[in-house]
KOLZA-369472 format. One record per residue (C-alpha): y, z negated, x negated; residue in three letters; residue number from 1. Coordinates in steps of 0.05 Angstrom, whole numbers, plus 5000, padded with zeros to 4 digits. Each point is the difference from the previous one (the first is absolute). Example, Ala and Ser with C-alpha at 12.3 -4.5 7.8 and 13.67 -1.06 7.14 Angstrom:
<sites>
[[4910 4844 4754] 'Ala' 1]
[[5069 5013 4973] 'Ser' 2]
</sites>
This chain:
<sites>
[[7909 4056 5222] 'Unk' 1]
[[5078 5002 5017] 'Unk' 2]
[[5026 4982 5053] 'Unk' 3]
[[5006 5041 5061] 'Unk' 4]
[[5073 5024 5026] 'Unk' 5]
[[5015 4960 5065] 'Unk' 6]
[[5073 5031 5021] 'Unk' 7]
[[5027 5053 5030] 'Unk' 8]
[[5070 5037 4977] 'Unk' 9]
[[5037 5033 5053] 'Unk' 10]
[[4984 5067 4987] 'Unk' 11]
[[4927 4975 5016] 'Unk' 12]
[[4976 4995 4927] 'Unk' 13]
[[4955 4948 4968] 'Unk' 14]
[[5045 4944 4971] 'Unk' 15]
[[4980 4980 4933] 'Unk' 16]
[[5008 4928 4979] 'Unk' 17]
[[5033 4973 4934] 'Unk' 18]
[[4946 4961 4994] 'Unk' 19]
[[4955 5072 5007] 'Unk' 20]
[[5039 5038 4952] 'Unk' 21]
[[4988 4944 4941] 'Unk' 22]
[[4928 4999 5015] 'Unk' 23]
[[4994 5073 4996] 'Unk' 24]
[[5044 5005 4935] 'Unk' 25]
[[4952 4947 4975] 'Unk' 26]
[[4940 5029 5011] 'Unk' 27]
[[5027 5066 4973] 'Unk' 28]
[[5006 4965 4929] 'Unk' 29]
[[4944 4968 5010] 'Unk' 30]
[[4954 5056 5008] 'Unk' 31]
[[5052 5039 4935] 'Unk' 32]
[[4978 4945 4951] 'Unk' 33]
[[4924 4996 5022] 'Unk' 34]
[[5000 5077 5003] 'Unk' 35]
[[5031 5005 4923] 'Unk' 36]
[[4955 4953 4975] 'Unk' 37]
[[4935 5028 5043] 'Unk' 38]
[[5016 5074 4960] 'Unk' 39]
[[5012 4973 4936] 'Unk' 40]
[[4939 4964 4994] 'Unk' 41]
[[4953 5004 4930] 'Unk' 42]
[[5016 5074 4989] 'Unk' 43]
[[5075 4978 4984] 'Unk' 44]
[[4982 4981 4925] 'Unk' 45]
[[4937 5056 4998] 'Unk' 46]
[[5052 5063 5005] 'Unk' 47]
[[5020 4994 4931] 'Unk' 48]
[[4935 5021 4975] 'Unk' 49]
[[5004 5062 5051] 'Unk' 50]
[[5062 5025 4959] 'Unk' 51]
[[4960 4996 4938] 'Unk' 52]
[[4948 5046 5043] 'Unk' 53]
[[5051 5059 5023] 'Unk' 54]
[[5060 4980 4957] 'Unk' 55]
[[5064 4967 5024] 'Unk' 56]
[[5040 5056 5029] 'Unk' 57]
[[4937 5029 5048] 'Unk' 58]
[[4977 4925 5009] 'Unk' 59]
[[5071 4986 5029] 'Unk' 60]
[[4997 5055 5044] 'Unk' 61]
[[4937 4987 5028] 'Unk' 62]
[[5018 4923 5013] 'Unk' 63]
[[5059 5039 5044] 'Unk' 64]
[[4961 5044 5045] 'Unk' 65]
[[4944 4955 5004] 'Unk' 66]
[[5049 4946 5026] 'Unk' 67]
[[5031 5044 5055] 'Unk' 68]
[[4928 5029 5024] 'Unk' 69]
[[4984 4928 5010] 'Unk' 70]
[[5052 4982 5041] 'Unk' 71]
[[5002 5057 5033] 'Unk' 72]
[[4925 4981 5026] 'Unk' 73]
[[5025 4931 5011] 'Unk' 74]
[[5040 5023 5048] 'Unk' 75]
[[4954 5043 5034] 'Unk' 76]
[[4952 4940 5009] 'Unk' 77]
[[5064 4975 5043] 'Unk' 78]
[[4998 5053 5041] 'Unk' 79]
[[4937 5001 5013] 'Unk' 80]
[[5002 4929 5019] 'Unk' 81]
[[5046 5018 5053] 'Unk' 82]
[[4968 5053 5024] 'Unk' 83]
[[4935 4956 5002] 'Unk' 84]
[[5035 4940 5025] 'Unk' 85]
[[4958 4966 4951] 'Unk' 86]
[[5003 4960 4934] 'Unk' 87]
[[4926 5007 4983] 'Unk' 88]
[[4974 5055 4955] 'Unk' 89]
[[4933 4993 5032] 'Unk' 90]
[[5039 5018 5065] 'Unk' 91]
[[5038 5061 4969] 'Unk' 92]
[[4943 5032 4971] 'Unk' 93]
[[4962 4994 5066] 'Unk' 94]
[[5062 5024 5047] 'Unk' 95]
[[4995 5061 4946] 'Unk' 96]
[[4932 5019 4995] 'Unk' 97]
[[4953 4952 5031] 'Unk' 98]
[[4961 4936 4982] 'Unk' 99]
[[4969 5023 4940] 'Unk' 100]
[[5067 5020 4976] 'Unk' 101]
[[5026 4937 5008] 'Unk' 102]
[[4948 4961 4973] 'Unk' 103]
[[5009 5045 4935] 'Unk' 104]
[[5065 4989 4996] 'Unk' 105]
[[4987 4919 5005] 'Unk' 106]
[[4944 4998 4947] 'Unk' 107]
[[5045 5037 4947] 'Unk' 108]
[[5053 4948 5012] 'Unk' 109]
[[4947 4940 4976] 'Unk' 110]
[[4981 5051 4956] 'Unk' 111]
[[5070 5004 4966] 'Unk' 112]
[[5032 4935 5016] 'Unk' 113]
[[4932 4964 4961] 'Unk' 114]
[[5013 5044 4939] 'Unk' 115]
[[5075 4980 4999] 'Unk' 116]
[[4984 4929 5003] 'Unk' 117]
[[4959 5007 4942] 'Unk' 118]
[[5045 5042 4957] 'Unk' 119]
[[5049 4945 5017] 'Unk' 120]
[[4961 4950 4978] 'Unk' 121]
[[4980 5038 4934] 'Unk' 122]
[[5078 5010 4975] 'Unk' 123]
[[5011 4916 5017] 'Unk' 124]
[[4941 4985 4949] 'Unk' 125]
[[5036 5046 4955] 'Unk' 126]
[[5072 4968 4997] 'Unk' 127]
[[4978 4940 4963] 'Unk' 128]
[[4958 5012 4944] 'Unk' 129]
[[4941 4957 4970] 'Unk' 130]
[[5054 4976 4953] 'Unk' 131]
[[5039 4977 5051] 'Unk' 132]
[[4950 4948 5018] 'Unk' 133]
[[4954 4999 4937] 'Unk' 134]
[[4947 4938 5009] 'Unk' 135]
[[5022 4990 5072] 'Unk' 136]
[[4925 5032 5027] 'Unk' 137]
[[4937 5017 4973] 'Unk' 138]
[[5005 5054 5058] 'Unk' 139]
[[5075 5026 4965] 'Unk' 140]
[[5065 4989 5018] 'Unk' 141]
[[5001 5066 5040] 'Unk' 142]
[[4948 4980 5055] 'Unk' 143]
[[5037 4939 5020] 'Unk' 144]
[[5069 5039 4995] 'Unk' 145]
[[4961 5043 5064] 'Unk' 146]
[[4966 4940 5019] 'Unk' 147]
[[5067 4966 5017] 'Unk' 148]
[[5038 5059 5021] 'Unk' 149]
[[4940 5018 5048] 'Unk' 150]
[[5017 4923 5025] 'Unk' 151]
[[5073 5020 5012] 'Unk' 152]
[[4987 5058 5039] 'Unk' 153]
[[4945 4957 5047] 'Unk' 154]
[[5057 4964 5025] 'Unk' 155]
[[5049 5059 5005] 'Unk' 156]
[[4953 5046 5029] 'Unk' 157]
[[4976 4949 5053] 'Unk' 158]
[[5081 5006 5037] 'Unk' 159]
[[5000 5023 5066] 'Unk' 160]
[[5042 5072 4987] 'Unk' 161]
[[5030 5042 4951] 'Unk' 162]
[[5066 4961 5013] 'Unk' 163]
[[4980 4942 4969] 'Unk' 164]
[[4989 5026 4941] 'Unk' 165]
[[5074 5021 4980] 'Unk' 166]
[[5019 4941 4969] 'Unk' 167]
[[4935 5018 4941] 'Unk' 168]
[[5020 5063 5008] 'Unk' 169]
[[5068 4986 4980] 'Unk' 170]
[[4980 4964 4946] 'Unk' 171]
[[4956 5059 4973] 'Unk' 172]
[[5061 5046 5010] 'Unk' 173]
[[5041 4960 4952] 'Unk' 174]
[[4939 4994 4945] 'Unk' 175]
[[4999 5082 5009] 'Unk' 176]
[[5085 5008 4985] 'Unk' 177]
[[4974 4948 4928] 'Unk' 178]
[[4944 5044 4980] 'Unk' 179]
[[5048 5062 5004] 'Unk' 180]
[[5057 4970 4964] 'Unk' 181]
[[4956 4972 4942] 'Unk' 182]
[[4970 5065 4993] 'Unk' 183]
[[5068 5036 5007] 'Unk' 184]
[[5022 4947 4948] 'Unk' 185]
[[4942 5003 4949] 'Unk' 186]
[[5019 5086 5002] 'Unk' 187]
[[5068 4981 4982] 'Unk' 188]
[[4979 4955 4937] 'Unk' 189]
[[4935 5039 4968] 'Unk' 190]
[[5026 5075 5020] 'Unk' 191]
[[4955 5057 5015] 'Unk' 192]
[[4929 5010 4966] 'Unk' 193]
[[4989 5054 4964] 'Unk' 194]
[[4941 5031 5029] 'Unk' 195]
[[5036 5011 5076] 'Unk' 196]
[[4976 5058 5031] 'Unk' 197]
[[5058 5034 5061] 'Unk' 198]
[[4944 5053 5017] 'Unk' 199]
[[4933 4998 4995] 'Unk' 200]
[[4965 5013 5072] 'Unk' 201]
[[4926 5027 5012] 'Unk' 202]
[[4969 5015 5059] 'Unk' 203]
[[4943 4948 4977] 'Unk' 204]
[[5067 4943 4990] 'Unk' 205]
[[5031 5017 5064] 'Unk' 206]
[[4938 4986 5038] 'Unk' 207]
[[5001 4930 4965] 'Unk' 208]
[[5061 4970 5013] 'Unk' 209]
[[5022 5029 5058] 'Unk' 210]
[[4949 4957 5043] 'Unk' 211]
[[5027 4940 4965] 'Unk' 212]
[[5068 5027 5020] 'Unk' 213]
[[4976 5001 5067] 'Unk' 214]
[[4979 4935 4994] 'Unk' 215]
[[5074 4982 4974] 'Unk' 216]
[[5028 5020 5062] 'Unk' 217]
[[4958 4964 5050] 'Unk' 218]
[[4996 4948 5055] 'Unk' 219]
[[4974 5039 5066] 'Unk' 220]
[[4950 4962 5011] 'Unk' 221]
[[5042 4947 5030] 'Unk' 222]
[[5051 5057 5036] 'Unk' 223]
[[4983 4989 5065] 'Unk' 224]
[[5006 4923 4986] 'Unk' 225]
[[5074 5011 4973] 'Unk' 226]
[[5012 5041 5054] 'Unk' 227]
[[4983 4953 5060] 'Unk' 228]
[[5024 4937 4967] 'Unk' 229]
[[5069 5034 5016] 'Unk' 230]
[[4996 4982 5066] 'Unk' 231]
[[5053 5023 5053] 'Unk' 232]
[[5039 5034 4952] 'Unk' 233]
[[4938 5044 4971] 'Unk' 234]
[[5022 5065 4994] 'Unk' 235]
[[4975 5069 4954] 'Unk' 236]
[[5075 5006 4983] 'Unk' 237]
[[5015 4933 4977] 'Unk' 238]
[[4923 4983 4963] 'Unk' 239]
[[5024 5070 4966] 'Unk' 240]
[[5050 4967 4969] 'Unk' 241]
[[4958 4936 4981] 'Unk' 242]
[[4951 5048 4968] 'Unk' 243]
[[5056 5039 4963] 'Unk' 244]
[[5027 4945 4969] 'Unk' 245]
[[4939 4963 4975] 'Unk' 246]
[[4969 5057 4981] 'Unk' 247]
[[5068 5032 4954] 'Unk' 248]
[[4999 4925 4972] 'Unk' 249]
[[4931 5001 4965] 'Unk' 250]
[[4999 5072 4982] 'Unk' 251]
[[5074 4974 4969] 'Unk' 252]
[[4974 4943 4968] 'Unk' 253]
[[4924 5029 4982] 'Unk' 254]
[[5040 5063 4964] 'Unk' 255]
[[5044 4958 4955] 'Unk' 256]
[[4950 4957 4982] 'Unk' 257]
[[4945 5047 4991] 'Unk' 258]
[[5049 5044 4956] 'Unk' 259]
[[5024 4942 4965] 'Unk' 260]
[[4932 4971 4980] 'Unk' 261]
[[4970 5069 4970] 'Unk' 262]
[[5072 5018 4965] 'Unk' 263]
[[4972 4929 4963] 'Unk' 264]
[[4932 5007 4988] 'Unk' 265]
[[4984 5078 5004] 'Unk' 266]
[[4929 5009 4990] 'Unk' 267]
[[4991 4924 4999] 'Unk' 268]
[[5007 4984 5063] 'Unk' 269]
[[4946 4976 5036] 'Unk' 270]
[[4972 4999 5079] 'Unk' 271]
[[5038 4937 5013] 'Unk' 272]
[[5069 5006 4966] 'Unk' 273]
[[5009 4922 4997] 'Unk' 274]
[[4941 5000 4946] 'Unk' 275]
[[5055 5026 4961] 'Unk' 276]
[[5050 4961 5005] 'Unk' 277]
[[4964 4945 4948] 'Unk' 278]
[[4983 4931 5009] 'Unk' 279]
[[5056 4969 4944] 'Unk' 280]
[[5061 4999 5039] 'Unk' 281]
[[5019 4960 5054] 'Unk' 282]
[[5029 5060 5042] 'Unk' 283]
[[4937 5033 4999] 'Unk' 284]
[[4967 4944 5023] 'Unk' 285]
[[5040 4990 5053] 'Unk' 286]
[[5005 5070 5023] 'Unk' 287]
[[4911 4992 5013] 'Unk' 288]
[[5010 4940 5029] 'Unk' 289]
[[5060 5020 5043] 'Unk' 290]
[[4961 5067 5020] 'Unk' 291]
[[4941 4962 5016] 'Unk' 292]
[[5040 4969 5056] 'Unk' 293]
[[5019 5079 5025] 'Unk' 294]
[[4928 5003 5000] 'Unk' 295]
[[4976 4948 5039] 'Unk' 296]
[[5055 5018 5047] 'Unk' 297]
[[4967 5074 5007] 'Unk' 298]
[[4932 4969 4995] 'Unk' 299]
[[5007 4955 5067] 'Unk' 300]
[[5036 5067 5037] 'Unk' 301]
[[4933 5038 4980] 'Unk' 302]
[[4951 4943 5027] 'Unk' 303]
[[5032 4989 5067] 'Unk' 304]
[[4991 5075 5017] 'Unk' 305]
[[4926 4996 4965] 'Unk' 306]
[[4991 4944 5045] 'Unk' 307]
[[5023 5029 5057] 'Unk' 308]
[[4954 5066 4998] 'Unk' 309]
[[4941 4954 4992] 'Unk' 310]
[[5012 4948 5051] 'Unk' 311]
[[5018 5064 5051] 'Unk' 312]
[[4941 5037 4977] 'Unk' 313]
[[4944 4944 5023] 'Unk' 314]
[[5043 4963 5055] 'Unk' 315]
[[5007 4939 4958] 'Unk' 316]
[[5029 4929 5024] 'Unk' 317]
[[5060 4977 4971] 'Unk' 318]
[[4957 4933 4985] 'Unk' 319]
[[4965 5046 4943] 'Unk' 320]
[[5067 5024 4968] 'Unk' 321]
[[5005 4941 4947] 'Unk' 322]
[[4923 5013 4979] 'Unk' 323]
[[5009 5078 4996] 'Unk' 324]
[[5066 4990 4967] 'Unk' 325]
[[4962 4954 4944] 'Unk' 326]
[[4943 5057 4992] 'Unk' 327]
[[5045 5046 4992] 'Unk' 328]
[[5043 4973 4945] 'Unk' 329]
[[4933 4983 4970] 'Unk' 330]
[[4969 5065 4999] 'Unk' 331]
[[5064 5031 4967] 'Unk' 332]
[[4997 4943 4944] 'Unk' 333]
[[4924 5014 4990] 'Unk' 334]
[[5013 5069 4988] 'Unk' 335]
[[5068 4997 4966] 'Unk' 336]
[[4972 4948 4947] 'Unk' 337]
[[4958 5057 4973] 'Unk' 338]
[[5046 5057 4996] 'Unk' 339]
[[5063 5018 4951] 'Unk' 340]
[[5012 5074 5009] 'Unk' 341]
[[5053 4990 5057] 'Unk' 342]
[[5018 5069 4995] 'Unk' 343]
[[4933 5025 5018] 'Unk' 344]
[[4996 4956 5067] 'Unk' 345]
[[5067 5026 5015] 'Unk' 346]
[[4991 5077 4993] 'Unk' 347]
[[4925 4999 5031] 'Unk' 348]
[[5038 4965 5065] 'Unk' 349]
[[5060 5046 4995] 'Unk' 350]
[[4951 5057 4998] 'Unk' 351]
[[4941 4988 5052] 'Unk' 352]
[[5019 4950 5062] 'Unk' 353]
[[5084 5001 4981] 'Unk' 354]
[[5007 5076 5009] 'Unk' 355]
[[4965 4992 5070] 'Unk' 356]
[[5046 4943 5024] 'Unk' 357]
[[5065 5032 4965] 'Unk' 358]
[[4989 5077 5011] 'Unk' 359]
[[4944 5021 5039] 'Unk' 360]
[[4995 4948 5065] 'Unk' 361]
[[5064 5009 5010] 'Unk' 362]
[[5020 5066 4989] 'Unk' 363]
[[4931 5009 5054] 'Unk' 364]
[[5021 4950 5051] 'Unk' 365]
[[5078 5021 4992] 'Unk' 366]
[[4973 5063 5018] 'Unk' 367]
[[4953 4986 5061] 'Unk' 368]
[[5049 4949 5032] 'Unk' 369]
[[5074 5015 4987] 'Unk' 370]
[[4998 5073 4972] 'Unk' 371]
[[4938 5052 5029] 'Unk' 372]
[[5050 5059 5001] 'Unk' 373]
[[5013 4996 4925] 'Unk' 374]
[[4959 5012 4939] 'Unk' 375]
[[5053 4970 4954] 'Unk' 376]
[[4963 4932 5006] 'Unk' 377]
[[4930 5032 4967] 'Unk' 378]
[[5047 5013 4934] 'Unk' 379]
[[4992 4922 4986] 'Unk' 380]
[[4924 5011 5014] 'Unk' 381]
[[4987 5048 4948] 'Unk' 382]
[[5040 4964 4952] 'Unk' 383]
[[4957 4943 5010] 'Unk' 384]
[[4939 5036 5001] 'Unk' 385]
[[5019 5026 4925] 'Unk' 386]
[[5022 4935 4974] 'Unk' 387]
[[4932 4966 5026] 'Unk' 388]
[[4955 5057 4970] 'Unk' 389]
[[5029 5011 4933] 'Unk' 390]
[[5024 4920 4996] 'Unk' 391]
[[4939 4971 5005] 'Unk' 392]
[[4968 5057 4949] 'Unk' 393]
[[5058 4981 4959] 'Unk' 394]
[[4989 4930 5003] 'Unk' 395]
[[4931 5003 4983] 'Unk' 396]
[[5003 5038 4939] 'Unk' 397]
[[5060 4956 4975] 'Unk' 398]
[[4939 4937 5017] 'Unk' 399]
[[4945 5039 4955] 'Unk' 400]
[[5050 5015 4949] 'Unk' 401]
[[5013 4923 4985] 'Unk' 402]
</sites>
């Protein structure tokens, strides 16, 4: 928490230290590179495929307004916050429309923030391949990949706040700026494949990717988090801005690599576009390895709020945090060792419990506790509504299709 203002000026206004101001202006970045790296997540290298879905000129679109709805509802979880006066989503939903409500609103959070930690944990197993560590297992080079990755983000994830994460976070944020300019680079080299399509949208491919778009665009479940970590300076106006620019860097960064990668491949691209990329070339090695790092960054930003929900939801002692921290990791590792299809975990989350916590609960609670004149709020509502119903359909026809 910053420091409070202890001065008066003479027209009788607060007095804000040096010492304040560079606090403030630190935690600002701070919570910019966590935020980035938080909505980037494992969907940055899964949109390429969605272009393949809808083609690149309604793909590229859709990144776009999915972006801006999503930050639009970030910032309407701010604002609710501060009509709350609360930082808990448990707390929101009950202000809104009672216990039940809130306790909803809680269990979707686990609900989401567990299936993120295991789509992370998928896409690490898949940046080095068995080849990269042929003979090194009888188990495969991919489980101990996750199983050392899931040991990374044990210690990350066991930091007291969000805060003291930006220094992995930063780290991630760099490994995301390689990943682009490799791809951008490889596009320059091998040109554009032949079987590209600009236009090729159906109402059964629209359902598909834009949950996993969704999912893109996403980090709300640690908003109110963000938000209060700001301290005295925490403000809808300036966390606006914080959104606006993290935000209008990954959609930046997720279109030109996403565009990039399927000018490449075309109909060869797969869920995870660093499968692509080979296993021959030192640069493509490095860009899995260097991506795993942006991973493990997201990965520990997931966990903490995970965490949180749980330990708020049964009133646990901070004694227990290490052992629930451990079961957590190994729960995601269990799962993740079994599972390939990335893109599946992805769009079922996107579709089910990450239209509730990106459109619906706060469109609702927007509604009830900042806005009960206006319907305007109940347009995000129906969106979500659609995306979950035909999404998940989607999604589960792509899954029985193989």
């Amino acid at each position: 928490m910053l420091g409070t203002a202890s001065s008066c000026s003479r027209g009788g206004r607060l007095s804000v230290s040096p010492e304040d101001v560079a606090g403030s202006r630190a935690q600002i970045f701070d919570s910019i590179i966590n935020m980035t790296v938080n909505v980037a997540g494992a969907s940055f290298v899964t949109m390429a495929f969605c272009l393949k879905q809808v083609g690149l000129q309604v793909g590229l679109a859709l990144m776009l307004v999915t972006c801006c709805l999503n930050a639009a509802s970030a910032v309407m979880i701010a604002e609710c916050c501060e009509a709350a006066d609360s930082f808990d989503f448990y707390d929101l939903g009950k202000r809104a429309f009672g216990e039940a409500f809130g306790r909803l609103v809680r269990a979707t959070m686990v609900i989401y923030t567990l299936g993120s930690c295991i789509a992370l944990t998928v896409v690490v197993g898949d940046f080095l391949t068995p080849k990269d560590f042929a003979g090194l297992s009888p188990l495969g080079g991919r489980f101990w990949v996750m199983t050392l990755a899931s040991s990374v983000v044990l210690v990350l994830a066991l930091q007291p706040n969000l805060s003291s994460l930006s220094w992995s976070s930063g780290l991630g944020l760099v490994a995301i700026v390689y990943t682009m300019g490799l791809v951008v680079a490889r596009e320059r080299i091998d040109g554009v494949a032949e079987d590209v399509q600009f236009w090729a949208p159906s109402w059964t491919s629209l359902y598909e990717v834009i949950p996993v778009f969704s999912v893109a665009f996403t980090a709300h479940y640690n908003m109110p988090r963000y938000y209060s970590e700001m301290g005295e300076f925490r403000s809808p106006r300036t966390f606006s801005k914080i959104i606006a620019f993290s935000f209008s860097a990954v959609c930046l960064c997720s279109s030109i690599t996403a565009a990039c990668g399927y000018l490449i491949f075309g109909g060869r691209i797969q869920g995870n576009l660093l499968m692509n990329l080979g296993t021959d070339h030192w640069a493509a090695f490095l860009a899995r390895v260097s991506f795993g790092v942006a991973v493990i960054a997201s990965y520990a930003l997931v966990l903490h709020s995970l965490r949180s929900s749980i330990e708020n939801s049964l009133g646990l002692d901070v004694r227990l945090r290490f052992p629930l921290t451990a079961g957590l990791v190994s729960l995601c590792l269990a799962v993740a060792a079994n599972m390939s299809h990335v893109e599946v975990v992805v769009g079922y989350k996107g579709a089910i419990p990450g239209t509730l916590i990106v459109y619906i609960f706060p469109g609702l609670m927007y509604w009830k506790l900042k806005a009960p004149s206006q319907v305007w709020p109940f347009a995000l509502v129906v969106h979500g509504f659609l995306v979950l119903c035909f999404g998940t359909l989607a999604t589960t026809r792509k899954l029985f299709k193989g």
